[in-house]
Legacy VTK file of the C-alpha trace (Angstrom):
# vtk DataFile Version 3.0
C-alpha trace
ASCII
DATASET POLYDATA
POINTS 130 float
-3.286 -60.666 53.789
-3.244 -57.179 55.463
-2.155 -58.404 58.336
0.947 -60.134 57.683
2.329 -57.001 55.775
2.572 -55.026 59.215
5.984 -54.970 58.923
6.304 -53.327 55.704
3.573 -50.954 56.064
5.050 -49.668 59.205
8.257 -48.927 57.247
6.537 -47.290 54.126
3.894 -45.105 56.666
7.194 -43.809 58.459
8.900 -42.767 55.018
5.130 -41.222 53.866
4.996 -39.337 57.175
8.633 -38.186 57.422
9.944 -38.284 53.979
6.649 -36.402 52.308
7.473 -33.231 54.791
11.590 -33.289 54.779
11.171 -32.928 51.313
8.168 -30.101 51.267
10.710 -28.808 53.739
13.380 -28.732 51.778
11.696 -27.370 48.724
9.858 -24.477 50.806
13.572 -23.787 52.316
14.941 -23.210 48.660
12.020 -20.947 47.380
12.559 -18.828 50.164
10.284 -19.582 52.831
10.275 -19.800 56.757
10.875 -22.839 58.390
7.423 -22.866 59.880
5.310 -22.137 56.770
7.457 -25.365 55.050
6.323 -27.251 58.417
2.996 -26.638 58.328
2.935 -27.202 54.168
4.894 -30.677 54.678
2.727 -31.447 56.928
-0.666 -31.662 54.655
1.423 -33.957 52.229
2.041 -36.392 55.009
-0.107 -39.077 53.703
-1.156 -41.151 50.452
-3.746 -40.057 48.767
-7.340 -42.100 48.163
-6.795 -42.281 44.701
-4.232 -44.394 45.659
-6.442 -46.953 46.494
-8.406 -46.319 43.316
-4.851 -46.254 41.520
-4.240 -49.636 42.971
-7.595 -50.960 42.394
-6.974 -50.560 38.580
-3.953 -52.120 38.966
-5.183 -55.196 40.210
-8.291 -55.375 37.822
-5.591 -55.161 34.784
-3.264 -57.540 36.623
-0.103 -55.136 37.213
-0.195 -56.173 40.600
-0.857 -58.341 43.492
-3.593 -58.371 46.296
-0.685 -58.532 48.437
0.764 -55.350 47.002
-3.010 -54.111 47.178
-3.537 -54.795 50.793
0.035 -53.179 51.560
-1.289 -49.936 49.972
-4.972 -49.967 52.002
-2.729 -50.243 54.738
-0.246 -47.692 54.167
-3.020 -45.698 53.205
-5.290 -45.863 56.589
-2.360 -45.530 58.682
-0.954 -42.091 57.074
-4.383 -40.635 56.854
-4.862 -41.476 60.257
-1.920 -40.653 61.648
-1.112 -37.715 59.809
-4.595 -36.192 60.697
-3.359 -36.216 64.666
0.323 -34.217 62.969
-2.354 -31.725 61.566
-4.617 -31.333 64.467
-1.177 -31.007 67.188
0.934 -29.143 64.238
1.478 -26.252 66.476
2.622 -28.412 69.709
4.677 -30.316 67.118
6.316 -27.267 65.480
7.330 -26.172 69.437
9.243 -29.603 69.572
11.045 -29.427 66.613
11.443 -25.841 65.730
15.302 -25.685 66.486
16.013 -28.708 64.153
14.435 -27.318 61.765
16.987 -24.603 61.091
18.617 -26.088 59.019
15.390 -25.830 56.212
15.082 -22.193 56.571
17.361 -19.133 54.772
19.478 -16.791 56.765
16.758 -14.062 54.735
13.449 -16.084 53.906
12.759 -12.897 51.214
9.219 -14.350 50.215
7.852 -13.850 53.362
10.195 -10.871 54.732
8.413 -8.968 51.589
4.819 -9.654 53.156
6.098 -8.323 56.514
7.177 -5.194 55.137
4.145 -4.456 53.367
1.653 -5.273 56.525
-0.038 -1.743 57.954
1.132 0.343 55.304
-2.130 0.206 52.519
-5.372 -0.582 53.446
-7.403 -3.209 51.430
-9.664 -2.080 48.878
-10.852 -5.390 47.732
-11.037 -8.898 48.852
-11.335 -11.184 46.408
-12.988 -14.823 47.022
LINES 1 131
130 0 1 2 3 4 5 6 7 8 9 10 11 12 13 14 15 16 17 18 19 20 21 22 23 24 25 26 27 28 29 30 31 32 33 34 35 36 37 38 39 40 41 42 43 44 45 46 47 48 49 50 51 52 53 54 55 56 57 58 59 60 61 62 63 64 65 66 67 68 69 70 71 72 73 74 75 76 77 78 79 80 81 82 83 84 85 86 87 88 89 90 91 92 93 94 95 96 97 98 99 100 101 102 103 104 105 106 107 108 109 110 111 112 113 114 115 116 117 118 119 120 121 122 123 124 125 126 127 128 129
């Protein structure tokens, strides 16, 4: 069953890995963060989850869906965690690449971290807390 659904995985694993960080992106842009920090925060939500697949599971076992639809969501599933593992591990050549389009996701003043740049070398730490 898997693999006649290659087709519409491919098209669901492309919105997961693109749509998941455009709107991280977006979000991060809004509360006031740089374009990188949203970057490398969209990226971590690039993928399904594995309680998907125990979501789905249930599903099936109550009858709410399909093996079809069940098979379509393993697949999904393995191909954004696999993929977006690579996005992780080559965020930084990544972020090189498409640093200029990504602009258009940052404020003219991202305050929230501008605050933390202001503040570094002027107090010394007193206590880390774990």
């Amino acid at each position: 069953m898997v693999g006649s659904q290659w087709g519409a995985s491919l098209i669901f694993s492309i919105f997961v890995l693109v749509g998941n960080p455009l709107i991280v992106l977006v979000i991060m842009g809004a509360m006031g963060y740089r374009r990188r920090t949203g970057f490398l925060a969209g990226l971590t939500v690039a993928q399904i989850s594995e309680f998907s697949l125990i979501l789905a599971a249930l599903g099936l076992s109550i009858g709410h869906i399909t093996e079809e639809t069940v098979g379509l969501i393993t697949l999904v599933g393995v191909v954004t965690i696999f993929l977006s593992t690579y996005m992780i591990l080559y965020s930084y050549p990544l972020y090189c690449v498409l640093s200029s389009p990504l602009k258009i996701f940052e404020r003219r003043n991202p305050y929230r971290e501008a605050a933390i740049d202001t503040l570094a070398g002027t107090e010394a730490v007193d206590v880390i807390l774990v």
